[in-house]
PyMOL Python script that loads the backbone (N, CA, C, O; Angstrom):
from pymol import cmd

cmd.read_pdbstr("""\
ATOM      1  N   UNK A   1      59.558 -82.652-114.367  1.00  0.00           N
ATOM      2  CA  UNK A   1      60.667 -81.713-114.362  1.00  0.00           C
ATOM      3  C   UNK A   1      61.952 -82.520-114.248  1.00  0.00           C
ATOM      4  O   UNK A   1      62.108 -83.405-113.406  1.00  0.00           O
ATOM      5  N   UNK A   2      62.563 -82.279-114.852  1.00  0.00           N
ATOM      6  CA  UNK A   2      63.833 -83.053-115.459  1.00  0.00           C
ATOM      7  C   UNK A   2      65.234 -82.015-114.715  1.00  0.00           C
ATOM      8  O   UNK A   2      65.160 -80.802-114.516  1.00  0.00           O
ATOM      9  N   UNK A   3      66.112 -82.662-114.492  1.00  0.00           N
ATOM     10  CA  UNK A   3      67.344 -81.758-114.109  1.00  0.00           C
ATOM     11  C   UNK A   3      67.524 -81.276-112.363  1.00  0.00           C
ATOM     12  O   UNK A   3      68.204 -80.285-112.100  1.00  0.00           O
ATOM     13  N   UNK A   4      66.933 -81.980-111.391  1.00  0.00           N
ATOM     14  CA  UNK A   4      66.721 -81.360-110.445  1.00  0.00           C
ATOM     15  C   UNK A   4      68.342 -81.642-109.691  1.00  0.00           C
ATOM     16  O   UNK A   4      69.213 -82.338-110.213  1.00  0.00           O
ATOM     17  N   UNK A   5      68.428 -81.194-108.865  1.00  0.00           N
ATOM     18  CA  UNK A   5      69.912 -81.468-108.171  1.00  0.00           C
ATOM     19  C   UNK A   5      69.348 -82.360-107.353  1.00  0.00           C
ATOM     20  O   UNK A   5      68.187 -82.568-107.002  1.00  0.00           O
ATOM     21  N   UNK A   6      71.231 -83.250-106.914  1.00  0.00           N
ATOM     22  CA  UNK A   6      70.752 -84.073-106.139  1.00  0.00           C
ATOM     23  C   UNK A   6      70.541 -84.250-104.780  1.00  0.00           C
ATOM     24  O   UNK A   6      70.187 -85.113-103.976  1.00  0.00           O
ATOM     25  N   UNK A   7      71.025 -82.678-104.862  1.00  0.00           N
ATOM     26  CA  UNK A   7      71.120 -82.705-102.884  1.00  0.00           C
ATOM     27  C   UNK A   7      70.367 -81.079-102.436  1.00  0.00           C
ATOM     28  O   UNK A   7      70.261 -80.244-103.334  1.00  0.00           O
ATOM     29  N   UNK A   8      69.931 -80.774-101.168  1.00  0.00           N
ATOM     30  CA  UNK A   8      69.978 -79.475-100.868  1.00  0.00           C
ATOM     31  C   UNK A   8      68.047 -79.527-101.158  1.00  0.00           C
ATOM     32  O   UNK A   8      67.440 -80.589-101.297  1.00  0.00           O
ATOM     33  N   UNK A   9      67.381 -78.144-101.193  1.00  0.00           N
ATOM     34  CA  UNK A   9      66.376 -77.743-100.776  1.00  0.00           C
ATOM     35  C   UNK A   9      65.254 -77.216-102.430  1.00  0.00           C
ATOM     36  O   UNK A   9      65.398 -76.209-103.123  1.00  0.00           O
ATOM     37  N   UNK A  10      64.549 -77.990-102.540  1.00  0.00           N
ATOM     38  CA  UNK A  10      63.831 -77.319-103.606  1.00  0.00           C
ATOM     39  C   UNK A  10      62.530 -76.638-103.904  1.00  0.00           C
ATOM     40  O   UNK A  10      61.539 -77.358-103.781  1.00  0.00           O
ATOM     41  N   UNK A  11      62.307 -75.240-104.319  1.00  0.00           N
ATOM     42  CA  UNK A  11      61.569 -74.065-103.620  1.00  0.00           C
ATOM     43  C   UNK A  11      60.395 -74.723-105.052  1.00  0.00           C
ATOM     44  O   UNK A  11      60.859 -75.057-106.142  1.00  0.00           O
ATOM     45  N   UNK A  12      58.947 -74.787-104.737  1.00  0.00           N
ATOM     46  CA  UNK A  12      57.976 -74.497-105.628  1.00  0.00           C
ATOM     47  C   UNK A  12      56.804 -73.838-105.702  1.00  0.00           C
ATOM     48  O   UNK A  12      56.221 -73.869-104.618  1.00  0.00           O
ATOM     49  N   UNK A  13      56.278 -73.307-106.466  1.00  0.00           N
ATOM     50  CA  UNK A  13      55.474 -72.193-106.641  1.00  0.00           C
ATOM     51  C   UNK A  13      54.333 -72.922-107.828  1.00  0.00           C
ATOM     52  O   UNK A  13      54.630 -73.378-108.932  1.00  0.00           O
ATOM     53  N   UNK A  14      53.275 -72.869-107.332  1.00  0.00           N
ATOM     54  CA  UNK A  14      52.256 -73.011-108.528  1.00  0.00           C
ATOM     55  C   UNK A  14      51.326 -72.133-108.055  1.00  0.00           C
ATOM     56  O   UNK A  14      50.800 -71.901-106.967  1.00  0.00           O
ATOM     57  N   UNK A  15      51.241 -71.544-109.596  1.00  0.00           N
ATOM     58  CA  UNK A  15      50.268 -70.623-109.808  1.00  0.00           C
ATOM     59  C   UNK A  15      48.776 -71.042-110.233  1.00  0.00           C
ATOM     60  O   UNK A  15      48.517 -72.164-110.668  1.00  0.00           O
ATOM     61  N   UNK A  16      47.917 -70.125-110.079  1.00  0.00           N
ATOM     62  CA  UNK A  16      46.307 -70.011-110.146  1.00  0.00           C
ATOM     63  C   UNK A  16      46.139 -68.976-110.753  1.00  0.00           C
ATOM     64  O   UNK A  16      46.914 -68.080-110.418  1.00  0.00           O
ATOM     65  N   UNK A  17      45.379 -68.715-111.577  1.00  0.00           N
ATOM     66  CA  UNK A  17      44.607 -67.590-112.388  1.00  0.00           C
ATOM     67  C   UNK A  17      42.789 -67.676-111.722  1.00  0.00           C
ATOM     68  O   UNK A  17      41.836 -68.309-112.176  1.00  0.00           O
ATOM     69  N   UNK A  18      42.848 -67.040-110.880  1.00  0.00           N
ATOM     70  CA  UNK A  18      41.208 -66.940-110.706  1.00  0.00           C
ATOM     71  C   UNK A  18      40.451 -65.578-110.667  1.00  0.00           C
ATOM     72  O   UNK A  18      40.647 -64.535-110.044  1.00  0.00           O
ATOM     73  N   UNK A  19      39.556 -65.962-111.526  1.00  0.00           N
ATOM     74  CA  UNK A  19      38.948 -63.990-111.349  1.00  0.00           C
ATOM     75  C   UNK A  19      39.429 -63.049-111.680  1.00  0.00           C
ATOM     76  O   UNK A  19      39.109 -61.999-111.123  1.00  0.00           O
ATOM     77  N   UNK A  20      40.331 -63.060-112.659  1.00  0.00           N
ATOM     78  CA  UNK A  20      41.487 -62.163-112.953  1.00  0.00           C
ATOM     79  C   UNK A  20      42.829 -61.664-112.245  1.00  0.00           C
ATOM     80  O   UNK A  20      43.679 -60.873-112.653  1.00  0.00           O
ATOM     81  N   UNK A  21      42.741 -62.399-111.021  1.00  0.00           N
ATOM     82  CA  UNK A  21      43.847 -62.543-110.109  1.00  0.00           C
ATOM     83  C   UNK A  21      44.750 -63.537-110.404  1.00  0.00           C
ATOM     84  O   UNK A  21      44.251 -64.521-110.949  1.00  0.00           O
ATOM     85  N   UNK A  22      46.388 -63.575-110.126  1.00  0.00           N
ATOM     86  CA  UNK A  22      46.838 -64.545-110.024  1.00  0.00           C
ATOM     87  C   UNK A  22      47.095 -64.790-108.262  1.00  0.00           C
ATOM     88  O   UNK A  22      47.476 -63.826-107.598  1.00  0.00           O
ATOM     89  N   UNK A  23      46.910 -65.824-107.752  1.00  0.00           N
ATOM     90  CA  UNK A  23      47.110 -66.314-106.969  1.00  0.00           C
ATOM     91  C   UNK A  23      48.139 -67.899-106.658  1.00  0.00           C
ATOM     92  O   UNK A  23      47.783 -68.876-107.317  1.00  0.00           O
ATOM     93  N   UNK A  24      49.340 -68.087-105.692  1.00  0.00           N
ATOM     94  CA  UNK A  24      50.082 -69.099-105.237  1.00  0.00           C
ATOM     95  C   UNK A  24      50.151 -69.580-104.255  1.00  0.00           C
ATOM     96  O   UNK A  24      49.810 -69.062-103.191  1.00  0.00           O
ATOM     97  N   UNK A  25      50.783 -71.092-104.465  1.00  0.00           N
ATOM     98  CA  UNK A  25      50.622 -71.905-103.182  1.00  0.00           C
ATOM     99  C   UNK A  25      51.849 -72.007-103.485  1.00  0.00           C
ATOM    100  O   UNK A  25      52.248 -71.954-104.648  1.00  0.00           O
ATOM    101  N   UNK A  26      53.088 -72.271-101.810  1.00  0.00           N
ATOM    102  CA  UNK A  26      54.368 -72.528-101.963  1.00  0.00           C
ATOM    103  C   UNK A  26      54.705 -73.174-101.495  1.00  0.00           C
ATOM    104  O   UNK A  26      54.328 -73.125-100.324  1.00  0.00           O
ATOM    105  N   UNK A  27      55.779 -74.496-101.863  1.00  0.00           N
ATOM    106  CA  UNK A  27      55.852 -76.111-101.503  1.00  0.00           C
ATOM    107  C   UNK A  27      57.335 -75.763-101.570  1.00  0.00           C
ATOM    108  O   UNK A  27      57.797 -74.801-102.183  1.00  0.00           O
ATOM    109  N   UNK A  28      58.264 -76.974-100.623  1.00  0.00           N
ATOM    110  CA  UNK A  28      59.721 -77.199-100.505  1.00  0.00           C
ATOM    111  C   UNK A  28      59.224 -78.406-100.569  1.00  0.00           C
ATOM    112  O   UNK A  28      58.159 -78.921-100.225  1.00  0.00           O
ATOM    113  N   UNK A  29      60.797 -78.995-101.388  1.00  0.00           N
ATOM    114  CA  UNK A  29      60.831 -80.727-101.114  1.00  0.00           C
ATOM    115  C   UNK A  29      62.297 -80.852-100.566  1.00  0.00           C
ATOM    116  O   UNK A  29      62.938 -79.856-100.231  1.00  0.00           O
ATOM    117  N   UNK A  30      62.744 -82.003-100.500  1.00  0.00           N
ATOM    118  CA  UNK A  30      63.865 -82.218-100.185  1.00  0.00           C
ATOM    119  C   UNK A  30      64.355 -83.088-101.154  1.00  0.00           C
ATOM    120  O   UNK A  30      63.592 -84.004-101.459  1.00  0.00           O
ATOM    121  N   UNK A  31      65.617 -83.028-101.813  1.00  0.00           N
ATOM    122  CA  UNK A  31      65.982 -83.446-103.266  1.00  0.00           C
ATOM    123  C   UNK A  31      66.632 -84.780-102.720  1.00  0.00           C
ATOM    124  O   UNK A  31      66.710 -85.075-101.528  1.00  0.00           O
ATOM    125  N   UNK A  32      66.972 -85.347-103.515  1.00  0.00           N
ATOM    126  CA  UNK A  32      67.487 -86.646-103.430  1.00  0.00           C
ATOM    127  C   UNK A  32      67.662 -87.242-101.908  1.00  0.00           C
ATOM    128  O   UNK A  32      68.679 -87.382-101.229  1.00  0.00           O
ATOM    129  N   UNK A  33      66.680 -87.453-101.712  1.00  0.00           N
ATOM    130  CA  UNK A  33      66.825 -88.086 -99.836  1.00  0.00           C
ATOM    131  C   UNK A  33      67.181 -89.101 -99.875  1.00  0.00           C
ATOM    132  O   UNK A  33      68.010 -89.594 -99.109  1.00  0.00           O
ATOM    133  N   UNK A  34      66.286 -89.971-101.342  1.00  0.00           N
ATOM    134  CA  UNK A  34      65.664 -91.279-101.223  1.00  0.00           C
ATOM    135  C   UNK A  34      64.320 -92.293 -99.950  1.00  0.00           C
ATOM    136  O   UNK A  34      63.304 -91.827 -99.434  1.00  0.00           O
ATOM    137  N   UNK A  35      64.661 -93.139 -99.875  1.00  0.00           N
ATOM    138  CA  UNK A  35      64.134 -93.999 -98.631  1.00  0.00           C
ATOM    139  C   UNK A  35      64.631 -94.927 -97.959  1.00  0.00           C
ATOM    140  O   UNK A  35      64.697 -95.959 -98.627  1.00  0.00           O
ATOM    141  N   UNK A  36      65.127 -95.060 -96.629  1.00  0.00           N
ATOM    142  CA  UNK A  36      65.380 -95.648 -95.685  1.00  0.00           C
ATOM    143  C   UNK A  36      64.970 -97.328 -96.001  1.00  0.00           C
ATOM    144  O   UNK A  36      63.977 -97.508 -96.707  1.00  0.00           O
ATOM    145  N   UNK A  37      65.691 -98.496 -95.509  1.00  0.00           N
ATOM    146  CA  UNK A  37      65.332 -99.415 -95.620  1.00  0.00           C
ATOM    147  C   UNK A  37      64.412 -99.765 -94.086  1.00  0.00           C
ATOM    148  O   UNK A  37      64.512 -99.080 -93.067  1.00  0.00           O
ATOM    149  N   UNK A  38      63.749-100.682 -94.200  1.00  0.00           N
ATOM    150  CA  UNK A  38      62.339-101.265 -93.529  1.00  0.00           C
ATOM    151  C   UNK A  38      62.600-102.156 -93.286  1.00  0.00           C
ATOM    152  O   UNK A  38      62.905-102.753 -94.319  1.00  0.00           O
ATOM    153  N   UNK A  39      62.757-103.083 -92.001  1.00  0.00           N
ATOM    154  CA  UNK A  39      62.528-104.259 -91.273  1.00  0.00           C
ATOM    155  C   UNK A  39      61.313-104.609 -91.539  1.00  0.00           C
ATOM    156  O   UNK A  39      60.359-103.850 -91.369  1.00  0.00           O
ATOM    157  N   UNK A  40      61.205-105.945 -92.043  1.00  0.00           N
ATOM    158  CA  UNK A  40      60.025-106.777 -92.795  1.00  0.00           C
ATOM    159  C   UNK A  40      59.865-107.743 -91.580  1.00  0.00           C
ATOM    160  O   UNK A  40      58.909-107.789 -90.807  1.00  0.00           O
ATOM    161  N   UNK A  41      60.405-108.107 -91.575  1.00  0.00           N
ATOM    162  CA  UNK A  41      60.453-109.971 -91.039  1.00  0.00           C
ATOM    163  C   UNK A  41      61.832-110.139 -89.929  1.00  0.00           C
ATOM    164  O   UNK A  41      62.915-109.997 -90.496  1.00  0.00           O
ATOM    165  N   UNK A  42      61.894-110.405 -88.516  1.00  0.00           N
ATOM    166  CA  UNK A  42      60.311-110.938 -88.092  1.00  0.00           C
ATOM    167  C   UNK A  42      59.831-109.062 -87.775  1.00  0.00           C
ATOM    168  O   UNK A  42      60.396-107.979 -87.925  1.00  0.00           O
ATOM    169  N   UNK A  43      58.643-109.486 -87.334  1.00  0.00           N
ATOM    170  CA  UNK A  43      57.628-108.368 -87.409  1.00  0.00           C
ATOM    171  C   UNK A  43      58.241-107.694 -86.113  1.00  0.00           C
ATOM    172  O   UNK A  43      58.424-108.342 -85.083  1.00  0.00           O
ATOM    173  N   UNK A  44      58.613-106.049 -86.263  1.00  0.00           N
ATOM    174  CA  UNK A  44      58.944-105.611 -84.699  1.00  0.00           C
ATOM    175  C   UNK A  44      58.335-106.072 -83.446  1.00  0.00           C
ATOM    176  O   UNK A  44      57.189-106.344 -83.805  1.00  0.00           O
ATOM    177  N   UNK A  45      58.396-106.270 -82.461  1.00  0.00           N
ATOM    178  CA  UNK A  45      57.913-106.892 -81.130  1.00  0.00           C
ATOM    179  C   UNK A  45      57.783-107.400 -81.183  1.00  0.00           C
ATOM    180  O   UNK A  45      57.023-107.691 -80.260  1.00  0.00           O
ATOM    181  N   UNK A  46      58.073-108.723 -82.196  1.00  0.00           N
ATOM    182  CA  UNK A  46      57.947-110.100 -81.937  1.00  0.00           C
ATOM    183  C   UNK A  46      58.743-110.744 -80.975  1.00  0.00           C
ATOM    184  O   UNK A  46      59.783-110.173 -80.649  1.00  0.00           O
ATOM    185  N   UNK A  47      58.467-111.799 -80.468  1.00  0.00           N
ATOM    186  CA  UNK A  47      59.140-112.508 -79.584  1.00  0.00           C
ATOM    187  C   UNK A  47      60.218-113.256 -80.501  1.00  0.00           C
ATOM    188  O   UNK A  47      59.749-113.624 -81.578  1.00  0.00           O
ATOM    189  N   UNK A  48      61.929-113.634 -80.234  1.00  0.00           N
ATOM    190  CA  UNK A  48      62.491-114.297 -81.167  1.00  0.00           C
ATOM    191  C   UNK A  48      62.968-115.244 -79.826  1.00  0.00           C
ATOM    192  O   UNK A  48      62.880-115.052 -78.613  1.00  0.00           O
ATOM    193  N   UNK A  49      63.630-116.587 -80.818  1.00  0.00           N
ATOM    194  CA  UNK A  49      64.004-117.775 -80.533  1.00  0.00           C
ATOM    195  C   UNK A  49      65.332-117.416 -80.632  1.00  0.00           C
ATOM    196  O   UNK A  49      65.573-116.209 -80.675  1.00  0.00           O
ATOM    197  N   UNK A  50      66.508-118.426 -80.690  1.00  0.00           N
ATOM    198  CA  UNK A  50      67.974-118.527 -80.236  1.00  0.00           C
ATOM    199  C   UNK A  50      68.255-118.418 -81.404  1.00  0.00           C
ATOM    200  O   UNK A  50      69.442-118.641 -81.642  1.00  0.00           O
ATOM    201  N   UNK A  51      67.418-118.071 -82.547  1.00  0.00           N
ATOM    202  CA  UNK A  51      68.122-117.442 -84.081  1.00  0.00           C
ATOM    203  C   UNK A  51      66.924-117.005 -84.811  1.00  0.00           C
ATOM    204  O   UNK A  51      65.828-117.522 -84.596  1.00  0.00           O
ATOM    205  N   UNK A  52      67.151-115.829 -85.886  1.00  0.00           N
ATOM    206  CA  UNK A  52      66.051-115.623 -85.775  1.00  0.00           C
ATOM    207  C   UNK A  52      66.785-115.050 -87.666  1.00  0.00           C
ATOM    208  O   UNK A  52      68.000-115.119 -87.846  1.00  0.00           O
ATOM    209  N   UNK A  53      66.048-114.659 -88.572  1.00  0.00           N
ATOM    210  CA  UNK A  53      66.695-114.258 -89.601  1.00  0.00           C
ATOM    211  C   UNK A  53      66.097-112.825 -90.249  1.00  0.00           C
ATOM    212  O   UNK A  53      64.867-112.792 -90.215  1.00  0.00           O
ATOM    213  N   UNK A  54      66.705-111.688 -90.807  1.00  0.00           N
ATOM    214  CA  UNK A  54      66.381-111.006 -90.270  1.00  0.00           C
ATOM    215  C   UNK A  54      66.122-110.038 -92.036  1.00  0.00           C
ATOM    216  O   UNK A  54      67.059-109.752 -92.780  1.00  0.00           O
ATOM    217  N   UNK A  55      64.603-109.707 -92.326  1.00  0.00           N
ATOM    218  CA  UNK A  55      64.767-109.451 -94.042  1.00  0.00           C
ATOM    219  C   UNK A  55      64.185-107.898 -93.896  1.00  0.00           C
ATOM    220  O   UNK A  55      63.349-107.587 -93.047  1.00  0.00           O
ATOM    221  N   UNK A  56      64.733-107.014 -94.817  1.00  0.00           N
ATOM    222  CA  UNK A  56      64.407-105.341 -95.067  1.00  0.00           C
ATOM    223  C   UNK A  56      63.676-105.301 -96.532  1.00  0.00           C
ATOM    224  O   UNK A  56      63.675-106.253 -97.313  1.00  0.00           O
ATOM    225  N   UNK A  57      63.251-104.437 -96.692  1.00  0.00           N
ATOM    226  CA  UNK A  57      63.346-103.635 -98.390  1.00  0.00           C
ATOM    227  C   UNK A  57      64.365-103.073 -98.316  1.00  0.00           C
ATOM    228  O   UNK A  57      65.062-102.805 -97.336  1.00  0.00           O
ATOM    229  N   UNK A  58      64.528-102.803 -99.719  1.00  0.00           N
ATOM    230  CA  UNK A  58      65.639-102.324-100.093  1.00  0.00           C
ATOM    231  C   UNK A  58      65.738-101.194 -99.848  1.00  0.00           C
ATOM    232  O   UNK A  58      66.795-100.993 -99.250  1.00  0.00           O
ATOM    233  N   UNK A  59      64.951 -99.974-100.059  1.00  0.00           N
ATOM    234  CA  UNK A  59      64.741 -98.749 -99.764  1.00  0.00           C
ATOM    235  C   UNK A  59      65.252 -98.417-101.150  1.00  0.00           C
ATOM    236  O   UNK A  59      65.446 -99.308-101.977  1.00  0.00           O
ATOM    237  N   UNK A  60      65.511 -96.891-101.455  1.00  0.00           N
ATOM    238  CA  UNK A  60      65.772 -96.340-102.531  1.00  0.00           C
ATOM    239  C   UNK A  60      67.086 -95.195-102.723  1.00  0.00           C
ATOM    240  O   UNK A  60      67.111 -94.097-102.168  1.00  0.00           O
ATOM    241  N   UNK A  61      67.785 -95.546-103.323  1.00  0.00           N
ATOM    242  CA  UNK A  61      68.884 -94.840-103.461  1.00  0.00           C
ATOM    243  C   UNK A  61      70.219 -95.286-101.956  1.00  0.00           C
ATOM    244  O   UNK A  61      71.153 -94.702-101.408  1.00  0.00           O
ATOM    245  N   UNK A  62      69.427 -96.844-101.821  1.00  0.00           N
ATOM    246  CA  UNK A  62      70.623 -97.034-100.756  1.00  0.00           C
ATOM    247  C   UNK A  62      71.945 -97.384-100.936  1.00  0.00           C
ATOM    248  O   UNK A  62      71.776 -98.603-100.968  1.00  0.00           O
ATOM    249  N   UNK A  63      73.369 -97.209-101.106  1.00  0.00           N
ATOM    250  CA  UNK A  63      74.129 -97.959-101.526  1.00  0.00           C
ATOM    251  C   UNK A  63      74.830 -98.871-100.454  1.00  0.00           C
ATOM    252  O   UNK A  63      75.576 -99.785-100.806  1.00  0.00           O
ATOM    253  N   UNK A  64      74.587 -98.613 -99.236  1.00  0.00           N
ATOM    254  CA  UNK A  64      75.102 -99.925 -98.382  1.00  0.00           C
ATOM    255  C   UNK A  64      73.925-100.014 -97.439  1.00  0.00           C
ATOM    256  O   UNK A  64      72.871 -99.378 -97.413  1.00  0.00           O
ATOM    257  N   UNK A  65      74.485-101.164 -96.525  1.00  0.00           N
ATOM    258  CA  UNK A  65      73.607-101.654 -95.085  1.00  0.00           C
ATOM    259  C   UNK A  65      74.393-102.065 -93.996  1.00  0.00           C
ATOM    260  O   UNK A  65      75.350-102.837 -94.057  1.00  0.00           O
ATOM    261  N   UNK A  66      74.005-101.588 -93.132  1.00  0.00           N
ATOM    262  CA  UNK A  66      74.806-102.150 -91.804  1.00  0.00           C
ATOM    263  C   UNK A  66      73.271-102.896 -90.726  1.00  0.00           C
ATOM    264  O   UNK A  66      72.164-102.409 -90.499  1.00  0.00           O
ATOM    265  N   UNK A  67      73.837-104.089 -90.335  1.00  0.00           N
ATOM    266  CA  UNK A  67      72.843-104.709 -89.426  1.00  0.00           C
ATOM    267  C   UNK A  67      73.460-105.115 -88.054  1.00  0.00           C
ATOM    268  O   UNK A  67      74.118-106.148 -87.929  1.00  0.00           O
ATOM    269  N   UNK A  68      73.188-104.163 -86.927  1.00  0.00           N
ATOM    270  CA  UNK A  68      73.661-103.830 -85.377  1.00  0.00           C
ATOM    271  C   UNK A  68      71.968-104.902 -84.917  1.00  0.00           C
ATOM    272  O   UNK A  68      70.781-104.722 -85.191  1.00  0.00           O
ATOM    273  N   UNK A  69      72.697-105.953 -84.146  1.00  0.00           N
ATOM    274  CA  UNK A  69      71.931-106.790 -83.149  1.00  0.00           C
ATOM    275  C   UNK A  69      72.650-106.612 -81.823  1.00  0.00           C
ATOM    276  O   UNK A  69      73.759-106.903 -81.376  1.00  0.00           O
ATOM    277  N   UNK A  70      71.362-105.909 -81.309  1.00  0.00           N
ATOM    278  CA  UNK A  70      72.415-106.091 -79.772  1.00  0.00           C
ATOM    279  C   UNK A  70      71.673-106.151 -78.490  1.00  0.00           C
ATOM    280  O   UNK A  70      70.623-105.566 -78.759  1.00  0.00           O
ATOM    281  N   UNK A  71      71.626-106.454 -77.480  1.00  0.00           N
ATOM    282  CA  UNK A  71      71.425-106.566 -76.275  1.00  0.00           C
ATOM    283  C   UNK A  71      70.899-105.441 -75.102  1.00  0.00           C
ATOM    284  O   UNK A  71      69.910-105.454 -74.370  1.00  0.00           O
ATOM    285  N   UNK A  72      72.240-104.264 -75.291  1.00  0.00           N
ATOM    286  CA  UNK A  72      72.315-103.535 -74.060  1.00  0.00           C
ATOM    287  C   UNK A  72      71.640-101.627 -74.186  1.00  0.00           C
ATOM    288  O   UNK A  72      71.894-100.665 -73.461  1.00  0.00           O
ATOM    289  N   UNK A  73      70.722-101.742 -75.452  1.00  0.00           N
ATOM    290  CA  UNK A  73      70.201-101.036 -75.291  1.00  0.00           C
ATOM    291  C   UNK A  73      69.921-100.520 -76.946  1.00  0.00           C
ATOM    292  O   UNK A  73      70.259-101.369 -77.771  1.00  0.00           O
ATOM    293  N   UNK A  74      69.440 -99.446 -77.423  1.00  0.00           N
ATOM    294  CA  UNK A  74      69.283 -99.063 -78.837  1.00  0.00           C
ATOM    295  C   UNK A  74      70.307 -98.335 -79.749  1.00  0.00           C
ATOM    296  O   UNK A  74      70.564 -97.131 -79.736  1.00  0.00           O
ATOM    297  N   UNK A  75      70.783 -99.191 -80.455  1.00  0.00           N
ATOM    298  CA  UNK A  75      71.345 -99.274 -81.576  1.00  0.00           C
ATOM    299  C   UNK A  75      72.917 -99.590 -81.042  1.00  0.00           C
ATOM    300  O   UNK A  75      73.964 -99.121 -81.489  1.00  0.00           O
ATOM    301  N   UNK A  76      72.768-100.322 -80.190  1.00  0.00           N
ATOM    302  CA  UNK A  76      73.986-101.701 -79.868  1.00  0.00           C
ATOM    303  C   UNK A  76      74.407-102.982 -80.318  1.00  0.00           C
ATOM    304  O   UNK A  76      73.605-103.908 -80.439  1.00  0.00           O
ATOM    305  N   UNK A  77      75.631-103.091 -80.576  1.00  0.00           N
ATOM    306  CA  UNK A  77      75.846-104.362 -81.528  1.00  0.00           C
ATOM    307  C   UNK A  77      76.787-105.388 -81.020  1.00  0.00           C
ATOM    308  O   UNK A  77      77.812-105.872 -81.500  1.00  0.00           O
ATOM    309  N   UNK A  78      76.053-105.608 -79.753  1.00  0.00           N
ATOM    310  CA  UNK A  78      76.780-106.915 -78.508  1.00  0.00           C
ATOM    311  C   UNK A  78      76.980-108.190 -79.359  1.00  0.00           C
ATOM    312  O   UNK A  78      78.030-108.741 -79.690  1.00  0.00           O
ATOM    313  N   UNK A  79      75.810-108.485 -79.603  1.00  0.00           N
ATOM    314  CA  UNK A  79      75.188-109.384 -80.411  1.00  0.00           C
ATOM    315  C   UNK A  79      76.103-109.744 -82.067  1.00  0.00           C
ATOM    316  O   UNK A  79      77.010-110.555 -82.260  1.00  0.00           O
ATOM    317  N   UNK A  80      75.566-108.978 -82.861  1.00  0.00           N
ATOM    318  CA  UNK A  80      76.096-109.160 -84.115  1.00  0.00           C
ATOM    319  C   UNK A  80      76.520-107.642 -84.851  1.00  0.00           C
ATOM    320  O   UNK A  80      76.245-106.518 -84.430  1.00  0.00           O
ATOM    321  N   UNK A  81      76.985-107.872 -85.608  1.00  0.00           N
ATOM    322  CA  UNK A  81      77.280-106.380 -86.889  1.00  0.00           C
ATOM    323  C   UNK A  81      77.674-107.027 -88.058  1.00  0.00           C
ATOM    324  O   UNK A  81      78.430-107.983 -88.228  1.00  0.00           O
ATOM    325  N   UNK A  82      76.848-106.148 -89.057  1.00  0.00           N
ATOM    326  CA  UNK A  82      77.524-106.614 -90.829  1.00  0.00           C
ATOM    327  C   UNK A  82      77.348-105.930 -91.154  1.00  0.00           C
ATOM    328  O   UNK A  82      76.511-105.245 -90.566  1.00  0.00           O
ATOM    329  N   UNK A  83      78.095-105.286 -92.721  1.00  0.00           N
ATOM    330  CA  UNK A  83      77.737-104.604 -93.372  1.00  0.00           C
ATOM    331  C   UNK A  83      77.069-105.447 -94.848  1.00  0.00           C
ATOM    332  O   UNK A  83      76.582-104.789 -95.768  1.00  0.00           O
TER     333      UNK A  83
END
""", "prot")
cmd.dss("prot")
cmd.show_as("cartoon", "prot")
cmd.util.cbc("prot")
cmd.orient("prot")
């Protein structure tokens, strides 16, 4: 299916013909979400040394990245920040 929008809620319906009945099942997706990028390397809970380097996937439909290293708790950037 071609043409879908890129944002907002999308309703689906597939039909069944059984026994002379029609019968449906009804599905939502969520349109253009994409996917989140993924910390690869080093492996979460690893133990790190006094530098450590730090690699994602790309994810899908991302157009930037920000990388918060920090110290004093989750999603703190004592440490470092980039975009």
């Amino acid at each position: 299916v071609s043409g879908l929008p890129s944002s907002g809620t999308i309703y689906v319906r597939l039909w069944s013909y059984i026994s002379g009945s029609w019968q449906w099942n009804d599905y939502t997706y969520k349109a253009g979400g994409g996917t989140k990028a993924v910390m690869t390397s080093p492996t979460p809970g690893s133990t790190l040394g006094s530098s450590a380097t730090f690699i994602w996937t790309t994810g899908s439909g991302v157009s930037q990245y920000w990388l918060y290293v920090g110290s004093t708790g989750v999603g703190s950037y004592n440490i470092y920040q980039a975009s």
